[in-house]
N, C-alpha and C positions, 0 to 999 in steps of 0.2 A: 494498501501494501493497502470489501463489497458484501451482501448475500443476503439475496430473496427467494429466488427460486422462481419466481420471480423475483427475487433482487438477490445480490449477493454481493460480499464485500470482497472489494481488490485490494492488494496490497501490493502493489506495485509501488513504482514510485519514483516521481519525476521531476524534475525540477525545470530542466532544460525545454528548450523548444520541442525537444522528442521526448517520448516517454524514456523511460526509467524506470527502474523499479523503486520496490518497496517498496512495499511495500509496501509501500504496495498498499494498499486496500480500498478503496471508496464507495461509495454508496448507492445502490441500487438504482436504474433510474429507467423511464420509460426511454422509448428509441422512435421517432419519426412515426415509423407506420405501425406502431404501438408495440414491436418486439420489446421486451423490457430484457437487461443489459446491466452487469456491474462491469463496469468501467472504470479501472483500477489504475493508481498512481504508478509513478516508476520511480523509483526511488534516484534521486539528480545524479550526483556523483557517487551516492552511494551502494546504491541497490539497482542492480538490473538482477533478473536472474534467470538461469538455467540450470537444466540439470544434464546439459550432456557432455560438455568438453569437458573438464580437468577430469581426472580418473580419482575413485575415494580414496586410495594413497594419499595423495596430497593433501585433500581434504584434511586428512587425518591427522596429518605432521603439521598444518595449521595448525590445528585445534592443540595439536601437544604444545606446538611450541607459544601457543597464547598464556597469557596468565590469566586464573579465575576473577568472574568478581566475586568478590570478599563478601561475607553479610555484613552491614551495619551491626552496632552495639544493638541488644535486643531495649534498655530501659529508652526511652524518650529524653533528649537531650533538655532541660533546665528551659533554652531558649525557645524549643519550636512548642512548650508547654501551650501557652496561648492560640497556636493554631491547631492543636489536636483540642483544644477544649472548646474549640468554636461551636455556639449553636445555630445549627439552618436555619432563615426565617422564609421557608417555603411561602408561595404564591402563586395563585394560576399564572401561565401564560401562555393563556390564547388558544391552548389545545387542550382539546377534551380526556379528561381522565388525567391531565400530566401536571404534575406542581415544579416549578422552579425553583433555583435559590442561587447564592453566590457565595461563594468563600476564598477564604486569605488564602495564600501564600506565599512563604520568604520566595524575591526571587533571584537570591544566592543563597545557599542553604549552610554556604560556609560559613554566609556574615549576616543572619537573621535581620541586623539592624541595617540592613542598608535598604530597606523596604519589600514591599509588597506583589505581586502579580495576584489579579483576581481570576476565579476559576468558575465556570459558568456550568451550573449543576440542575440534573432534571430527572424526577425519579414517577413511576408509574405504580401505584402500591398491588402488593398482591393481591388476586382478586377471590382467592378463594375456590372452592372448599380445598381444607387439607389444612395443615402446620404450617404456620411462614416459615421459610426456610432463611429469611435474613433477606440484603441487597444481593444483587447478579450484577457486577459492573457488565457493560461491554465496551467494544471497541472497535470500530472497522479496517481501522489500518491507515494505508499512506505511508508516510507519515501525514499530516495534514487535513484527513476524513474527519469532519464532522460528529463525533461519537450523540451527538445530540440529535442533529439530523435522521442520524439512523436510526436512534430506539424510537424518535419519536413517531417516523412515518415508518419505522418495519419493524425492528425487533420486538417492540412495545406490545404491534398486534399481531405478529408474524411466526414468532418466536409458538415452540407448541405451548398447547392449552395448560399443559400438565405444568409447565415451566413457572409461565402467565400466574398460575394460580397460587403460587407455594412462594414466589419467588417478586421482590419489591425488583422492579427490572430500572435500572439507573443507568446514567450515562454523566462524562464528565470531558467536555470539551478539555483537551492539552495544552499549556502553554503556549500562546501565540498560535493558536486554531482558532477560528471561528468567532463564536464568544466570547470566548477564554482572550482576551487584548490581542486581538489577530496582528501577526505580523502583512504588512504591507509592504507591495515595492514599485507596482506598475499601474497607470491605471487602463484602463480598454484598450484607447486608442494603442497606445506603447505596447498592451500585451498582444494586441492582434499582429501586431509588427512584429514583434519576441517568436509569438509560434508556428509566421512563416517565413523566420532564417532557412537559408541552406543548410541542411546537415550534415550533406553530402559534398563538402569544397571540392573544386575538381583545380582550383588554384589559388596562388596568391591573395588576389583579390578578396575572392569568396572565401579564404581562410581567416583574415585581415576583418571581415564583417560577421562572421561565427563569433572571433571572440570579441568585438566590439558589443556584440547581443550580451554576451555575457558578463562582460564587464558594466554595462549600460545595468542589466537584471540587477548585479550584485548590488551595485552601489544605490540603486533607488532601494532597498534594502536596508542598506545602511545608513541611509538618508531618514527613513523613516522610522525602524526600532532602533537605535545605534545600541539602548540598555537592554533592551529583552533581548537583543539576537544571540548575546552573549550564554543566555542562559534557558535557552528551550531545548534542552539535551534530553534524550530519553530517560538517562539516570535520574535529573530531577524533576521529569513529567513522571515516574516508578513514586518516586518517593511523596509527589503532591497526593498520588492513586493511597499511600499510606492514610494520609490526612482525611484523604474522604471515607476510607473505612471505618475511622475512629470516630469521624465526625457524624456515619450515621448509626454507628453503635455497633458494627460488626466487631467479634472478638477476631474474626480470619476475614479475607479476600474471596468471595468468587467472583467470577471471571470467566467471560468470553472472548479470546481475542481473535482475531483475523490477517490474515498478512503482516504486515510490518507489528499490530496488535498484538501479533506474541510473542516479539521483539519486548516488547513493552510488559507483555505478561511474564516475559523468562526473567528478564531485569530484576521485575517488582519480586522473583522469588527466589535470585541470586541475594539482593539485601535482606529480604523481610523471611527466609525457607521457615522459619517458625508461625508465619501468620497467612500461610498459604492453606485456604478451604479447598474449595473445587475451582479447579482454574484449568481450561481448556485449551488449547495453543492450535489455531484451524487454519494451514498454507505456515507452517512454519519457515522461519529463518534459521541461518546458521550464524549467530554472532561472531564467532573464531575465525573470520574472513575477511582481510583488507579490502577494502571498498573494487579498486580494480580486477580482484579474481571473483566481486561478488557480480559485478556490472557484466562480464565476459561467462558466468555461465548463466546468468539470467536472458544474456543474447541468445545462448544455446534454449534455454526453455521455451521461450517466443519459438525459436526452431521447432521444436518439437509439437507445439502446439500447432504450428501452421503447416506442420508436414500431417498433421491428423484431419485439420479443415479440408488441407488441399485433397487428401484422399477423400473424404466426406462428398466434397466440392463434386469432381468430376464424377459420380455417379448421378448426379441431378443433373436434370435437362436444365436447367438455369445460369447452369456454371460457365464466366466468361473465359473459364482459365484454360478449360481445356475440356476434352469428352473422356471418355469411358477407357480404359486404360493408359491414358495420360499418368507419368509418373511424376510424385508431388516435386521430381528436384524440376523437371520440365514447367509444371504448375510458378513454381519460383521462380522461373528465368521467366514466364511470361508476365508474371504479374511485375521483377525488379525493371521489364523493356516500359511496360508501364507506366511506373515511377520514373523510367529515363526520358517518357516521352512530355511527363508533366514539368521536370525538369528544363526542359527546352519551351516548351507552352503551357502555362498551369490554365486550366481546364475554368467555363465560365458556371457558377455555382447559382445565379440570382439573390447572392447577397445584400440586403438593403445597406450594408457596409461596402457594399462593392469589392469585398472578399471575391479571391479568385480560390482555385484548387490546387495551390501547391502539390512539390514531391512530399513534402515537411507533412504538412495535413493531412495528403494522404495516406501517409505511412501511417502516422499518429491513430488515423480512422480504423483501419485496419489491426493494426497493434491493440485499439480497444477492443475490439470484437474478440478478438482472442480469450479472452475474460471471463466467456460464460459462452458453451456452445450452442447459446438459444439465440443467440444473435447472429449467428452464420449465415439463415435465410437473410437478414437484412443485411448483409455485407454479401452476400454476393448481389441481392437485388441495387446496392449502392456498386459495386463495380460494374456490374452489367452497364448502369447509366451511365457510369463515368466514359467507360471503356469501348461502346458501342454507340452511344448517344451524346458522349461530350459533355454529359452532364454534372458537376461534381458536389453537387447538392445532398446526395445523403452520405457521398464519404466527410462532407465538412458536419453533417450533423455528428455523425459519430464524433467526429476530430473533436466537436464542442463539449458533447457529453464528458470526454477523457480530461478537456481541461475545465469543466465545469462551465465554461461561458455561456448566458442568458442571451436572451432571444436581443436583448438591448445591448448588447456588448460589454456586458459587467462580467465580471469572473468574481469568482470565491475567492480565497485565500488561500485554499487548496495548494497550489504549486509554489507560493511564496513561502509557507509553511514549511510544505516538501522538502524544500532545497534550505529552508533554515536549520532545521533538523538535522538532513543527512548531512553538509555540510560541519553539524559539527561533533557529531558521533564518529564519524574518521575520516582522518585525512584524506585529500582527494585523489581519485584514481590515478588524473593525471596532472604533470606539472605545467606544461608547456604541448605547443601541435606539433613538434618534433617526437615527443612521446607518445601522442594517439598517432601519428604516421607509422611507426615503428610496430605501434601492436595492432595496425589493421589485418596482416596477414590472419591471426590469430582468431581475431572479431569475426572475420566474412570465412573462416573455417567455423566458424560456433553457426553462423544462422550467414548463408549466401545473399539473401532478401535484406534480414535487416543489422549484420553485424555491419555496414561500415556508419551506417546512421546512427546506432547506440552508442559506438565506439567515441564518436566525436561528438555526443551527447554525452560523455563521460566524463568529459573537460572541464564543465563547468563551476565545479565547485574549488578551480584555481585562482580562480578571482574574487571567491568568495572575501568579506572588508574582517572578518570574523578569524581566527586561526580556530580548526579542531581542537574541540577538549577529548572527545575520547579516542581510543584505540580497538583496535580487535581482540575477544578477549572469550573465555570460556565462562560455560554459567551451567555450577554443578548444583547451588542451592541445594545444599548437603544438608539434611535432616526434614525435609520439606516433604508434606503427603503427598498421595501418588497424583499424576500431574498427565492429564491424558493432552499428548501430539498426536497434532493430523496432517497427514500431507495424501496428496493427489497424484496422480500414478503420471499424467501429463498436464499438469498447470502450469501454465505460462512464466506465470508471474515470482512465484516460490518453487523451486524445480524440487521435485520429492525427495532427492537425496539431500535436502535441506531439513526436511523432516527428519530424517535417517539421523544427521548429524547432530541438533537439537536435540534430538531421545535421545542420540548416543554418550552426550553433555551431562543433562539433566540424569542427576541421580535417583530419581521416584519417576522417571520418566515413562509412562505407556504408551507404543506405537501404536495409531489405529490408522488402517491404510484403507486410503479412496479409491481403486481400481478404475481411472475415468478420465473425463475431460475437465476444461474449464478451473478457475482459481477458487480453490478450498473446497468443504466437503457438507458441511452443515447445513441442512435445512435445502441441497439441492437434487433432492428428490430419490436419494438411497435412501429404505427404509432400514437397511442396518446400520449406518453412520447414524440418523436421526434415533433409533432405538438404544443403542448404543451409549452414544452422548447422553440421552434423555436417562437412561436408569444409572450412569456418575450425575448428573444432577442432581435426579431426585432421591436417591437413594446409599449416593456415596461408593456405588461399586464401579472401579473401574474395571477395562477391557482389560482381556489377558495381552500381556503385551507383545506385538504383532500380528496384532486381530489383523484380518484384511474383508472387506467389505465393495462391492461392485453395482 
């Protein structure tokens, strides 16, 4: 729920064996034959997204019929006194230019005294000339993105010079990410097993071992945080974001966020609209959305993003999908025969795990490409092998990049994360496989390729060991400076009328529109989005809103 431009953050966001959205976002990363790729989470049961099925009417009568979040009381409660008065004891670690540190946090906000979660902080000082302009949080997205990871290998040096210079660029791993007391649930072995379930049951059987994966995910989960899981909700990952502004002196917040990161940025200025500086919302979400109407048009965006490859696709001589006026629904049916053929034989990859090329992985592999249209050459050169040569070697790179897994069969925390999070931001899409049976018609009308596989990727957060704390809810952060949303005309991952809806939310809200491909807009290579952004940065002026940019 990604971005370099070389790298860019996804906000997608996943949980399950398949992607998912939300949000979405993660972190930039090289690809096999060096194409570099943000490869964005999917948010589990909570976030898929698109933007082409449901019509903005409903959209809309969601959002009405949601209730606001409310701001918090503006003084600082008596109890959380002691962690807004914490002093950093910065320290190198390990990377050039970057000082570390660690700070408290209640990890119930309701009941300060029932202890702590620590929060894993790393900030890069301004380097000058010019005015400090204060901290720049950022945030990649996911949920579950490393915010550490990325300022420190991208944003830190990535981010423009003018930014770099005025601006202390920080980052602060979320609750049970990363640093921050990661949640755990699986370890290799069990995850390489997890992300090549079926997704696609054609019966019983293989219905009967979907949710056995899921049920197996949840409870090693719960097995391992049973206290934190309770409480790594975006509300109180918003409100830890307070602690660290006070704690490094800022009178207001800025803020970069990215995919599910302006989830996280619209939160922090639905409670805190008085303490909002410059806060940038980039692949926005629409919070006003119960998890399964979020999962079903985010299938629709994946649609839409792979009916723009597929057309891309078939004018290069390279493309295995089809030739030169090949139409992308044709492209879709050859590539979903594909996945029916890996289904029946999964494909041999030279894994020193003895990984084969699942339907699972290679959907997964595919679905990440979508992310960033710089990686299309290497996914069509990974289908060409699969597809003509048997070989499924660079669709399982990608599949690894989407779930983070190391060359040794480690993964991040990334998807455990993911799914702890959306799991408990709203309840789950689905209750039962009688429920995802029921709304397949609806799923493989959003995206022919990959609705029946998101669809029963939706499931998962039914078994979650956890009950959701929150619900779908509008976020007008009434009195808050202007607050510039970005949304992407075809991103996969945050379908652009999620932007639409979030301005439409947000009452200081500024639309600024990406006219383009790939997930968010910053820093990937529009010099009116980059220009744009950069003078509300540095200078406080936001766009007029409904800029559109290409």
């Amino acid at each position: 729920m990604d971005t370099r431009r070389t790298f860019r953050t996804a906000s997608g966001t996943v949980s399950g064996p398949a992607p998912h959205p939300v949000d979405a976002v993660r972190a930039h990363r090289g690809i096999h034959s060096g194409a570099r790729t943000a490869i964005g989470l999917l948010a589990t049961a909570a976030l898929l997204v698109s933007a082409c099925s449901a019509g903005s009417s409903s959209t809309s009568a969601n959002a009405a019929e949601a209730a606001d979040l409310g701001a918090l009381p503006r003084s600082t409660p008596a109890a959380l006194t002691r962690y807004y008065d914490q002093k950093p004891a910065w320290r190198g670690c390990g990377v050039p230019g970057y000082q570390c540190a660690t700070l408290k946090a209640p990890i119930d906000y309701a009941e300060p005294s029932k202890g702590d979660v620590r929060l894993a902080l790393t900030r890069k000082k301004a380097t000058g000339p010019g005015k400090r302009l204060g901290s720049l949080l950022v945030n990649p997205g996911g949920p579950g993105g490393s915010a550490i990871s990325y300022v420190q290998s991208y944003a830190g040096i990535g981010y423009p010079a003018g930014v770099r210079a005025r601006y202390d660029m920080v980052a602060v791993d979320p609750r049970g990410v990363a640093r921050s007391e990661p949640v755990e649930c699986l370890d290799g072995p069990d995850m390489d097993r997890y992300t090549q379930t079926d997704l696609t049951p054609d019966d019983g059987r293989e219905r009967n071992g979907l949710v056995k994966a899921y049920r197996t995910f949840a409870e090693g989960c719960g097995a391992d945080s049973p206290r934190l899981l309770r409480h790594v909700s975006t509300v109180e990952t918003a409100r830890d974001m307070d602690i660290v502004r006070a704690v490094l002196g800022d009178e207001k917040l800025n803020y970069v966020g990215a995919s599910y990161g302006t989830f996280l940025g619209a939160t922090y200025a639905g409670l805190f609209p008085g303490r909002v500086g410059r806060l940038v919302l980039d692949g926005a979400m629409d919070p006003s959305l119960p998890a399964r109407r979020l999962n079903l048009e985010q299938t629709a965006g994946f649609d839409t993003a792979f009916r723009s490859f597929a057309k891309d696709c078939v004018r290069r001589a390279d493309c295995p999908l089809g030739g030169p006026g090949t139409s992308p629904e044709q492209v879709g049916r050859n590539l979903k025969a594909f996945f029916e053929r890996l289904d029946a034989r999964p494909a041999p990859t030279g894994d020193s795990h003895g990984r084969r090329l699942t339907e699972s992985l290679a959907t997964t592999g595919v679905i990440a490409a979508m992310y960033d249209e710089g990686a299309w050459q290497h996914l069509r050169e990974a289908l060409t092998s699969a597809m003509r040569e048997n070989d499924g070697a660079g669709l399982l790179v990608l599949s690894d990049s989407y779930y983070e897994r190391d060359a040794d069969g480690g993964y991040s925390n990334l998807m455990f994360a993911n799914a702890a999070v959306n799991c408990l931001d709203l309840p789950p899409a689905f209750a039962t496989p009688d429920e995802v049976r029921k709304a397949l018609p609806a799923f493989e009308k959003a995206s022919p390729v990959f609705g029946r596989g998101l669809a029963w990727a939706s499931l998962n957060c039914a078994y979650w060991p956890v009950q959701a704390t929150g619900e779908p809810h509008r976020i007008e952060a009434k009195g808050a400076a202007p607050i510039v949303v970005v949304g992407t005309t075809r991103d996969p991952a945050t379908p652009y009328r999620w932007a639409r809806a979030m301005a439409g939310q947000l009452s200081s809200a500024r639309l600024l529109t990406y006219d383009g491909d790939g997930h968010t807009a910053y820093g990937r290579g529009s010099s009116c989005i980059d220009r744009t952004i950069n003078a509300y940065l540095l200078r406080g002026t936001p766009p007029k809103d409904g800029k559109r940019c290409s």
